[in-house]
C-alpha positions in Angstrom: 0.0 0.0 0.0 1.6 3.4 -0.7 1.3 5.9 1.2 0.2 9.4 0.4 2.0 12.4 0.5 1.4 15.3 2.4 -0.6 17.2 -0.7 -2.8 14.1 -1.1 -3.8 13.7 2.4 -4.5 17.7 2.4 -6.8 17.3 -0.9 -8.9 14.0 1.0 -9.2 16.2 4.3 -10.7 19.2 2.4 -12.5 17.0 0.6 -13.8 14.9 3.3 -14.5 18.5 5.2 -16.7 19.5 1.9 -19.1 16.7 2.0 -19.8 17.2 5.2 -20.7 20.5 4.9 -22.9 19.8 1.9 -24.5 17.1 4.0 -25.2 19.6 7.3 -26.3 22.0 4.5 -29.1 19.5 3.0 -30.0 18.2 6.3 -31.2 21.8 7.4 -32.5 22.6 3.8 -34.6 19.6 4.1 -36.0 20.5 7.5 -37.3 24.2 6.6 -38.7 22.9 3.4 -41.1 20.5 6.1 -41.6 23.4 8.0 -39.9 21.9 11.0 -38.5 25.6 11.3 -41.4 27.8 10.9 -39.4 30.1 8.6 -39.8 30.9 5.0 -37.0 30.8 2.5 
C-alpha cells in the first residue's frame, strides 16, 4: 500500500471537510422545506 503524500492527504481532508458540509447544508434545507423551522426561505 503506498502511502500518500502530504498534498494528497490535504486534498482527501478538504474534501472529506466539503461533503460534510454539503450534507449539514441539506439536512437543514430539508428540514425548513417541512416546515420543522417555521421560517420561509
Amino acid at each position: 500500500m503506498i502511502s500518500p503524500d502530504k498534498k494528497t492527504k490535504r486534498k482527501n481532508f478538504f474534501t472529506a471537510i466539503a461533503i460534510i458540509a454539503f450534507m449539514i447544508f441539506l439536512f437543514f434545507f430539508t428540514l425548513y422545506n417541512t416546515g420543522v423551522f417555521d421560517r420561509s426561505i
